[in-house]
N, C-alpha and C positions, 0 to 999 in steps of 0.2 A: 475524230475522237480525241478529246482534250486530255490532259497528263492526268487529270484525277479520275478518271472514269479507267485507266489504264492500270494504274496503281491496284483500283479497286477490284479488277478483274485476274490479277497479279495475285494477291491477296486471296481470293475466293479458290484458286487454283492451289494455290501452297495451304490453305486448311484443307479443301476437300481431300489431296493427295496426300498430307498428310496424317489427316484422318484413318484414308485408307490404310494406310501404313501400320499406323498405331493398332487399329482394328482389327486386319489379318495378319499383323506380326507373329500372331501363335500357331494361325494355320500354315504358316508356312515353314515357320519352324519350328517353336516354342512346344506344342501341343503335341506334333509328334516326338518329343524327344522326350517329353517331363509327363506325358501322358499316363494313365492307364495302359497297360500291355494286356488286350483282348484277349480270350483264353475261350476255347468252347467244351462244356460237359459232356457224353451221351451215355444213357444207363439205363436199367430199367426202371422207372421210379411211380411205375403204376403196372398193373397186368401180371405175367408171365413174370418170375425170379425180380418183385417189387424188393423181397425181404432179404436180397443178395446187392441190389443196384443202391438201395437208401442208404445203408452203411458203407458201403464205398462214395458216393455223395458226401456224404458226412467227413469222413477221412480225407478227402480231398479240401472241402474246407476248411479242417484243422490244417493241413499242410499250405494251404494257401493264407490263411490266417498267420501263421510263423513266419512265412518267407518276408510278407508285408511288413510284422512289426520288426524282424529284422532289417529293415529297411529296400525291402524288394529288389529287385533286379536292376542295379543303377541307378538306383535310386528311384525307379518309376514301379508303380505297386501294380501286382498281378490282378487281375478283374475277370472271374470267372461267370460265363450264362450256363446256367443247367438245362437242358432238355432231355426230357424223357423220348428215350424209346423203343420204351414197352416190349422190350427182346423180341421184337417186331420188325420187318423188313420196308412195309410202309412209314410207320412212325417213326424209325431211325435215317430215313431216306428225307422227311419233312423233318427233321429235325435237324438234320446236317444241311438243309438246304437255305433254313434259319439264318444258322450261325455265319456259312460262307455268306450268302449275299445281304442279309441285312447288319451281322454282327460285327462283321470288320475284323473275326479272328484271326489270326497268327498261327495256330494250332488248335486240334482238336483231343482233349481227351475221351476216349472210349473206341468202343462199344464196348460193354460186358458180355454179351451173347455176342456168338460168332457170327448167328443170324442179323444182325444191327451191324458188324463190323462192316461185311461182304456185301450189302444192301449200301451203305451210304460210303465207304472209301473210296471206290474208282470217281464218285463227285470231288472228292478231296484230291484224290489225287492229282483231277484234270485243274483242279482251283489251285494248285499249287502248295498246297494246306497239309502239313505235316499231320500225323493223325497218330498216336500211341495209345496202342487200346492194354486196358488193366486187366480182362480176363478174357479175352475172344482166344480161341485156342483149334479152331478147325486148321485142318496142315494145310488147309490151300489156300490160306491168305497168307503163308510165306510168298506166295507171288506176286499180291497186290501189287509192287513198285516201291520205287527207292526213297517215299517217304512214308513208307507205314513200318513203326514195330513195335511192338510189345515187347512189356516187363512180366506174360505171364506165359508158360511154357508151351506148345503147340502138342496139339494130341496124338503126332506120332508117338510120343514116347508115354505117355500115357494108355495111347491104346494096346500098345507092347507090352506095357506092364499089367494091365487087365488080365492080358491072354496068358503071361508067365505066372501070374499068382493065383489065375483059376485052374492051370493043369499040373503046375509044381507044387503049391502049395492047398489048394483044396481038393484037386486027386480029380478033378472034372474031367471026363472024358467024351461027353455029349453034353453039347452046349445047347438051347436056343437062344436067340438072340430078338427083344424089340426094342425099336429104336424112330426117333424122330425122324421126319423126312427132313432134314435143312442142314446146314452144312458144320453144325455140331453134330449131331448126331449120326447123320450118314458118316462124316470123315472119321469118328471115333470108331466107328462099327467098322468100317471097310480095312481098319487099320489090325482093331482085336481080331477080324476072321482070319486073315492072315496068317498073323504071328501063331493063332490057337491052333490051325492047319499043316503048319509048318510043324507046331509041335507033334503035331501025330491025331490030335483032338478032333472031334467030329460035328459037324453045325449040322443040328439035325432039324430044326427050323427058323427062315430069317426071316420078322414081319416088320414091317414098317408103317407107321402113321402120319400125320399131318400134324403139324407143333398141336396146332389148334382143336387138336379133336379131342374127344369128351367120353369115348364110348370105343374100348379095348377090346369088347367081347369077344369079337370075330378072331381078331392073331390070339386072344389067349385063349381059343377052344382051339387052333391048332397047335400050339404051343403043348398046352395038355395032352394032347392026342400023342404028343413027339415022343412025352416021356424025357425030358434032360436030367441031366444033373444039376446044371444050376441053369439059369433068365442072366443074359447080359441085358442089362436097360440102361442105356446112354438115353435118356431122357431128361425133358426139362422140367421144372416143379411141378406145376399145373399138371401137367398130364402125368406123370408119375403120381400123383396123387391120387389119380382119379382110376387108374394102372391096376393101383396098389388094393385099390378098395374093393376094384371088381374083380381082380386074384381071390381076394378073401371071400368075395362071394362065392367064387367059384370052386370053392374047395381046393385051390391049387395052395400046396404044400411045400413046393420045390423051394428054392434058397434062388436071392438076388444078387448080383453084382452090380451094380452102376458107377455111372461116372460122377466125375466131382458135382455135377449141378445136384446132384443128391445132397450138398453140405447146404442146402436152404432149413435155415430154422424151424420158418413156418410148416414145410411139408414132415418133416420130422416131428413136431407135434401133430399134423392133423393127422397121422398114418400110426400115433403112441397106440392107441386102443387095438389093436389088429392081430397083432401078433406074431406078422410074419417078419420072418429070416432075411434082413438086408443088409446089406452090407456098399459102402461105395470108395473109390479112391479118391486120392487129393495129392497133390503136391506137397511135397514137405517142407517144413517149414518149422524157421526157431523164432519165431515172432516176438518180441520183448513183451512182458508180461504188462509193463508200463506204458506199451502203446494200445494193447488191449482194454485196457483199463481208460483208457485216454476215449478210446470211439465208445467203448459201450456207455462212457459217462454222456458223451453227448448223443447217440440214438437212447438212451436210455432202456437196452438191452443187456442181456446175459453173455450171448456168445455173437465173439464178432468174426464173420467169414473172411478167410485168407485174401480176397479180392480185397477189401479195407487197405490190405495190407499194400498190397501193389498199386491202389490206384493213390495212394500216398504217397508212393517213391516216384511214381510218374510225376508228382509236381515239383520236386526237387531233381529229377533228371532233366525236366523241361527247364528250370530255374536256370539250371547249370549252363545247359545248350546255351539260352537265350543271351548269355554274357558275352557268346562270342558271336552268334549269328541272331538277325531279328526275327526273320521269314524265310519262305518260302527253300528251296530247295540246297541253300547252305545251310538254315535252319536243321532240315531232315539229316544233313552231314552229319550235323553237331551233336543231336542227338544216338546218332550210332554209332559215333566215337564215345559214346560213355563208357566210362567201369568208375562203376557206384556201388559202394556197399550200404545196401537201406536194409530197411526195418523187415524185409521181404527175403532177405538173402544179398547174396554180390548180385550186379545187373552188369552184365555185357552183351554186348548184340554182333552177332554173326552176319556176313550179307547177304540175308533176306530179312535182317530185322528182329531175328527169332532171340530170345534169350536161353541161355539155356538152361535147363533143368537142374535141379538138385536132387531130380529121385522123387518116389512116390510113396505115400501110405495106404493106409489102411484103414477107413471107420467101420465101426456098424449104429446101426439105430438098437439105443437101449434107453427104454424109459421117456421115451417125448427129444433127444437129444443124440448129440454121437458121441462113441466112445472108441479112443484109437485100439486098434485092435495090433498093429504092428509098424 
């Protein structure tokens, strides 16, 4: 082989390798550093509590919008996928399944329903995948594992407070109770029969349903039959609404309690015509009148639900973590060494992730809307 044909092969060898070079110089560095930082949504943004999961969407985007034009997290801008999942145990199961193997996330914000939460985290958790949900509040995903927690309060202490402001402050002393089968609604009930038990109070009927069902009549002719003082209903929109209507068919008179998923807009209007006596709790909250102002501009709504509020702080707690850790299980560290005071209240997390409470209120449905009652 003569000196030029040697030269030439010389030559063909130093552009191609160097070709390569120049071509995957970002894949190997450049891209993951100055990248997009992956982020996964899960909420309900169709189906069951749609008019609870959109405005928290929304909120998050305004908060991701912010963190960006302040110039992101190291300079590398946050890059949110949204998935829906429909306060549903399959669709938040295919929706987390998404985000981990096709999305390339870092973290997962959600679920809103507790049912979405408990359905897709133990996948997250085996993925490695941090996961902080904005409103999932059943007490037994304090055990998920050392990367799940939320910024919104778990229903022990909400269902405690159900059961103390139905026998101390409304004089209940025979309760029925219906309630969802799924792990809202069972852990919130199992937790009020308790406490209302303890107090001396009597559950004189306990019925339970299937998220998904459409037709109460059966538990509320026993219910009827019981005779209570007041219906605890930890239920979710949809079927509280559907609850509510066939109550009024049924001549039943008695007075409601429910739990926070009663703070859905939509059901409080479709239930204004009725007449009856409801009433539900919520966490409490000093929300800046400016950040209410802020989501209802961009859903182009009236009233914005407290989850808005939290799944806002989640991106600025997530923001925070990300500065010290990227992924995976120092990531989950980072975030539970927060104390963050947002728009939500202070956020600190306990080890199981749980934040803790401020205390609860009081609405009732008056006029299509809620009005705090205490």
């Amino acid at each position: 082989m003569n000196k030029s044909v040697w030269v030439i092969l010389i030559l063909l060898v130093l552009l191609v390798g160097g070709g390569w070079l120049i071509f995957n110089k970002d894949d190997s560095s450049g891209a993951k550093a100055t990248g997009p930082i992956e982020i996964g949504f899960i909420g309900p943004l169709t189906g069951d509590a749609a008019s609870l999961g959109a405005p928290s969407k929304a909120a998050v985007e305004v908060a991701v919008d912010e963190v960006n034009a302040a110039g992101g997290v190291g300079g590398r801008q946050l890059h949110v996928t949204y998935e829906d999942g429909q306060c549903n145990a399959q669709a938040a199961t295919n929706a987390a399944s998404k985000l981990i193997n096709q999305g390339g996330v870092v973290a997962i914000i959600g679920g809103l329903c507790s049912t979405e939460t408990a359905a897709f985290g133990p996948m997250a958790m085996q993925a490695n995948i941090p996961v902080i949900s904005y409103g999932s509040s059943a007490p037994s995903l304090s055990q998920m594992g050392a990367l799940f927690s939320r910024d919104y309060p778990s229903d022990a202490g909400q269902g405690t407070f159900g059961a103390e402001y139905m026998y101390n402050a409304l004089g209940a002393r025979k309760v029925a109770v219906i309630y969802h089968i799924s792990d809202y609604g069972t852990g919130i009930k199992n937790v009020f029969i308790e406490r209302f038990k303890e107090l001396g109070g009597e559950i004189v009927a306990e019925e339970g349903a299937e998220q998904t069902a459409t037709d109460y009549r059966t538990q509320l002719t026993k219910i009827k039959a019981a005779k209570p003082d007041y219906i605890y209903s930890p239920l979710y929109p949809a079927g509280a609404t559907a609850m509510f209507k066939q109550a009024k068919e049924m001549n039943i008179a008695t007075k409601f309690l429910g739990g926070d998923a009663l703070s859905d807009t939509k059901l409080q209007a479709d239930v204004k015509s009725l007449g009856l006596n409801i009433m539900f709790t919520q966490i409490k909250s000093d929300i800046p009148a400016e950040f209410n102002s802020k989501i209802a501009a961009k859903t182009g709504g009236t009233q914005v639900p407290v989850y808005s509020a939290t799944a806002y702080d989640v991106v600025y707690l997530l923001s925070n973590a990300l500065k010290t850790a990227d992924s995976g299980q120092a990531l989950g560290t980072a975030i539970r060494a927060t104390n963050y005071d947002g728009v939500s209240g202070h956020i600190q997390f306990d080890q199981n992730g749980d934040v803790a409470g401020s205390g609860y209120t009081v609405y009732k449905f008056e006029n299509g809307s809620a009005t705090l009652v205490e």
